[in-house]
N, C-alpha and C positions, 0 to 999 in steps of 0.2 A: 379167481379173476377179479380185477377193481371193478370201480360200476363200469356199465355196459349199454345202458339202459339212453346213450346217444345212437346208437344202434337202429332203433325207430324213426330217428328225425327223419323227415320228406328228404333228405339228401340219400338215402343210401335205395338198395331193391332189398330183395329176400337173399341174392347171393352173396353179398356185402354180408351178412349176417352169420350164414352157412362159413365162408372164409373168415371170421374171425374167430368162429368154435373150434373152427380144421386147424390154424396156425396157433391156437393157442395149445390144444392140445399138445398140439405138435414143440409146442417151444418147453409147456411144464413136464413133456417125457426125452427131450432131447439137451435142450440149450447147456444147461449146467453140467453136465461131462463132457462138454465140447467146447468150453473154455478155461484154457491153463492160464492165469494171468502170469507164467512163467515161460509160457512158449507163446508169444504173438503170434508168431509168422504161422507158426503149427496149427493153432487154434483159429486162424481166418482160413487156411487152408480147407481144415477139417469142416467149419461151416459151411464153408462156399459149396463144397461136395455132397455135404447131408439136405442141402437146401434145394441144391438141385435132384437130389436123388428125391426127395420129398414130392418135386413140382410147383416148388414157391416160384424159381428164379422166372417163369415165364412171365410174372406179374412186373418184374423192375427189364426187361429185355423181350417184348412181346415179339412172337413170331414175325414172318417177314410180311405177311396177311393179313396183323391185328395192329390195333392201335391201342395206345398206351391207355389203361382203364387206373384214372391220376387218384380215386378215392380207392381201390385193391392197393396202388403203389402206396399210398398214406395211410392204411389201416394197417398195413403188413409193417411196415415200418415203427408203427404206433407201437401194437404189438411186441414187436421184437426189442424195442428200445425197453419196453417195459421190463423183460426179460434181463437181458445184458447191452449194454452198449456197444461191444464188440459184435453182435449177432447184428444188430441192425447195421453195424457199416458193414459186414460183410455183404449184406443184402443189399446194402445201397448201390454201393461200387463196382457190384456186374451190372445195373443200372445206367448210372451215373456212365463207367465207361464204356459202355455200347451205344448211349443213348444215343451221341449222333449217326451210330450205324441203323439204329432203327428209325430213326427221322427222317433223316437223309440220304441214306447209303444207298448203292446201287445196288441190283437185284446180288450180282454175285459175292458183295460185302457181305449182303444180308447172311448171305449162304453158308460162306466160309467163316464167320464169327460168330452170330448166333447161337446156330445150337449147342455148339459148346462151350457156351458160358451158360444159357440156361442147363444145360447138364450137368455144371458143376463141375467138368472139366478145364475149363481155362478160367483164368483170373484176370480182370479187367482192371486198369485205369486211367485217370481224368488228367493231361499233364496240362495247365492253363495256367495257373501262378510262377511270376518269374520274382526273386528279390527284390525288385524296384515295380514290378507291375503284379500287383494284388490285385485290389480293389482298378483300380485303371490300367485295366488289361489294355488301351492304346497305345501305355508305355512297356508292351513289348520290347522286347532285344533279340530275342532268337530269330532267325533269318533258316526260311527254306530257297533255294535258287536253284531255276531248273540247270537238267546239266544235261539236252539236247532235248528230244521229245519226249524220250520216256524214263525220266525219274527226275528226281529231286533231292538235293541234298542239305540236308540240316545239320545249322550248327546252333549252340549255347547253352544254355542249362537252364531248367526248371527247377519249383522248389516245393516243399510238404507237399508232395505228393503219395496223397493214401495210395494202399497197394505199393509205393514204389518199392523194389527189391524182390517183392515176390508174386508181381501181376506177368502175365506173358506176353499181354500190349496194355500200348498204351495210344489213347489218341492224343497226339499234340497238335498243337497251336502254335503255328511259325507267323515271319511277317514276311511276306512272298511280294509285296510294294506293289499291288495294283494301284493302291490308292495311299493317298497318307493318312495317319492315325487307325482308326479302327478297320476303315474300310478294306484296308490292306492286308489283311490277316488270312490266314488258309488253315483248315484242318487236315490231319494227317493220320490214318492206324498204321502205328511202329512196332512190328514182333519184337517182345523184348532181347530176340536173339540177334538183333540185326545188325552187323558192324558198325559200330561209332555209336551204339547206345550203351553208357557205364553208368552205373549206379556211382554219385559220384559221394555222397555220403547216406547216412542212415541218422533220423533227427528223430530225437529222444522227448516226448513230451507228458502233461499230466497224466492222461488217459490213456495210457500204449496203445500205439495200434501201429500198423506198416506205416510208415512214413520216412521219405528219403529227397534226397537231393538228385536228378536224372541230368546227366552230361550227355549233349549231341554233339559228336567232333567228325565231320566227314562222314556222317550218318546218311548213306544214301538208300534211296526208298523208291520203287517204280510210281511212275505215275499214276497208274491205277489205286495207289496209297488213297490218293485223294477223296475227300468225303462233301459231296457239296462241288459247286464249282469254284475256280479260283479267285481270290480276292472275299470268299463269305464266309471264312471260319468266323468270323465275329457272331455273325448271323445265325449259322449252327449253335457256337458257346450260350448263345443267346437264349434260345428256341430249349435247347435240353435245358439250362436252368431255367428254364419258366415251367418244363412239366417237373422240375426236382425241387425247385425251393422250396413249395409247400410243403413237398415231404419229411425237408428238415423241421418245418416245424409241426410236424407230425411223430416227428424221433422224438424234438423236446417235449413233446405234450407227452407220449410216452414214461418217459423219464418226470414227469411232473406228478403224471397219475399214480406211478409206482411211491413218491416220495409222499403222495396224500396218503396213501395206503399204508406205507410202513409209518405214518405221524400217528394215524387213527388210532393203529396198534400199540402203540405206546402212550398214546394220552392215554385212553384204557384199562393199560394193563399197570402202568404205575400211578402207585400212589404216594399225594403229597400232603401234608397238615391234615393225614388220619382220612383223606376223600382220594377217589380220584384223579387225575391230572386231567381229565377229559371237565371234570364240573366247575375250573379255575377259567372264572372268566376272558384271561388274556388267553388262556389255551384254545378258550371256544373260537375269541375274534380272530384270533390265527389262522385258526381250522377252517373259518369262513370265508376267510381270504385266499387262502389255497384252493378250495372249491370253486371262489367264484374266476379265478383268474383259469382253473383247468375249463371249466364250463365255456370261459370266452373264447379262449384258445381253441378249442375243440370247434367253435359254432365258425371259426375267422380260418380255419384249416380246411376245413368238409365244406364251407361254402368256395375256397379257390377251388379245391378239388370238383365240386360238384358243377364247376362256373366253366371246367375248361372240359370236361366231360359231354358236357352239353354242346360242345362244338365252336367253343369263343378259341379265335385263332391265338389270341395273346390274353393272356391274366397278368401282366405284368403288377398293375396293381392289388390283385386281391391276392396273388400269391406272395408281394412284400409284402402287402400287411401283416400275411399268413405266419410268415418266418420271424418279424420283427416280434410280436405279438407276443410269439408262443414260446420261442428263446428267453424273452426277459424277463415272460412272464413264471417261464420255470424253472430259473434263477433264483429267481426271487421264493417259487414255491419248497424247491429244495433246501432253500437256505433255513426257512421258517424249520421245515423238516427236519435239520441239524439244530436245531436251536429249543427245538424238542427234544431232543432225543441228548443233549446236554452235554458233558464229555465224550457220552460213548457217542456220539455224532460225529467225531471228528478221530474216531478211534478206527486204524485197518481193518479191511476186512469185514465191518459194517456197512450195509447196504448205503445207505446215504451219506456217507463218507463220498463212498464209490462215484455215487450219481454226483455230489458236488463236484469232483474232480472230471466226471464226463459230458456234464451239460456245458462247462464254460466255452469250449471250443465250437462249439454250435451258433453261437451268438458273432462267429468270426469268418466262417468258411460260408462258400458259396453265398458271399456278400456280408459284411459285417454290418450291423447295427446301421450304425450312421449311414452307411449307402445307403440302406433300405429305407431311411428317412429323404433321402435326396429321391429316390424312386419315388417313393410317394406323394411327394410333394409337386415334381413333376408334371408326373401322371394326372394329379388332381388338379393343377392349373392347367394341364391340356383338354383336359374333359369341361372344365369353366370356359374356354376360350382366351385364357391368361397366358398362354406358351405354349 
């Protein structure tokens, strides 16, 4: 295991501690035969089931009785990033798409989706990105319209959505025009078996994982779908990424500390002009630079996490700093990692190859970069009295 010794900070308890010796166990005697980077769809499957047969998934999908505990969701995720990149979205995204069943859902949502996605038997996900509305999800296009009292019918198409093809719902985000712009939005859980939901392509990117394009055409859905009241899908969209951004930058920190790790091992173990690689003074300032960026990321992660734990209704700001922070800053650390590690860095099949090609997309999802600079800067002239 990499250092561990954040573990202590006044942020975490003694059970904090206990689940990361359980889940790591659990990841260096499982994770690596349960991912085929030749079978995606097979190997999200395969996690999703061993995760829940384990007892992890109750941490990202808490029962209908508990509340989300956001430093287990961040440490579990830390963790598993460290491991594979593929194990921690599998983790994420029974999270991510339940999250607004557990926020918001009604007793019998809870009931009937729940437990099986913490069990491992069903597969969740997040459908909120449309081609023209990423990052300004008010420019929606998808439209739900009721069609008498009890149901609603959706049409338009979504886009990169993880899980899509082989999740068995999904929650979506229609524009149901209570209001204009955001306000008008409604959330929706879609069995993936429901008429008028087609996977309408499958999109191929650095880092494989399920991702697809979802077509709603005459996609009708009872009213009881509904998650939230109508007109607050934003509200919802809202609410779940505030308990999930941090987490993302709990995935890159993950993936950071793995890439200090395997830099350590190779300043060390090679040598250059008859010394080690570790006693070249540009190796050291590297090396310290990688530490101190995992060190802040770590302290700007576990404080959103620790802040919403505590009972603050919104972290809007300390969980963008969280994700802006720890994404750039493990960019940045993995990059140094391949720049150690020389040719074979960028060679197949070598760990930090891997992590280059799996952290970029972190820096994009569940808010890119730049938004997260508009959040914050917001949020900080609202707290000055500025806006």
């Amino acid at each position: 295991m990499s250092d561990r010794s954040f573990i202590t900070w006044p942020f975490f308890a003694p059970d904090h501690g206990e689940l990361l010796d359980r889940l790591d166990g659990w990841a260096q005697a499982n994770v690596a035969g349960l991912v085929d980077h030749h079978d995606i769809d097979g190997s999200c499957r395969k996690l999703v089931a061993a995760l829940g047969e384990a007892g992890f998934l109750d941490i990202a999908a808490p029962p209908a009785d508990q509340a989300f505990d956001v430093r287990s969701l961040c440490l579990a995720r830390e963790r598993l990033a460290w491991h594979a990149g593929l194990a921690d979205f599998a983790f994420a995204m029974q999270g991510l798409g339940t999250g607004p069943i557990s926020l918001f859902g009604t007793k019998q949502q809870k009931a009937e989706y729940l437990p099986p996605v913490v069990a491992g038997k069903r597969i969740a996900a997040f459908a909120l990105s449309e081609a023209e509305a990423g990052s300004d999800v008010a420019a929606m296009a998808t439209t739900a319209r009721a069609d008498g009292h009890d149901h609603y019918v959706i049409d338009g198409e979504k886009t990169w959505i993880s899980n899509g093809g082989i999740a068995d719902h999904y929650v979506v985000f229609a524009r149901t025009g209570e209001a204009p712009g955001a306000k008008g939005i409604s959330a929706f859980m879609v069995d993936a078996d429901t008429p008028g939901l087609e996977i309408a392509g499958r999109i191929d990117v650095i880092a494989p994982h399920p991702l697809a394009r979802v077509r709603f055409e005459n996609c009708r859905v009872p009213a009881s779908s509904l998650i939230g009241d109508p007109g607050a899908g934003f509200k919802v969209a809202m609410a779940t990424l505030d308990v999930f951004r941090a987490s993302v930058g709990a995935a890159a920190l993950g993936m950071a500390r793995r890439a200090l790790h395997e830099a350590l091992g190779r300043a060390s173990g090679r040598h250059l002009f008859g010394a080690p690689m570790s006693d070249l003074p540009l190796t050291q300032a590297a090396l310290a630079e990688m530490a101190l960026d995992v060190d802040a990321s770590a302290l700007l992660v576990y404080r959103a996490a620790w802040t919403r734990d505590q009972g603050a209704p919104r972290v809007t700001r300390e969980a963008s700093m969280a994700k802006l922070h720890a994404t750039e800053s493990a960019q940045k650390v993995i990059d140094k990692a391949v720049q150690i590690f020389g040719g074979l860095g960028v060679t197949s099949g070598v760990k930090v190859e891997e992590l280059y090609r799996e952290v970029r997309a972190l820096r994009i999802y569940e808010g890119a970069s730049e938004v997260q600079k508009l959040v914050i800067a917001r949020e900080t002239l609202k707290a000055a009295g500025g806006g």
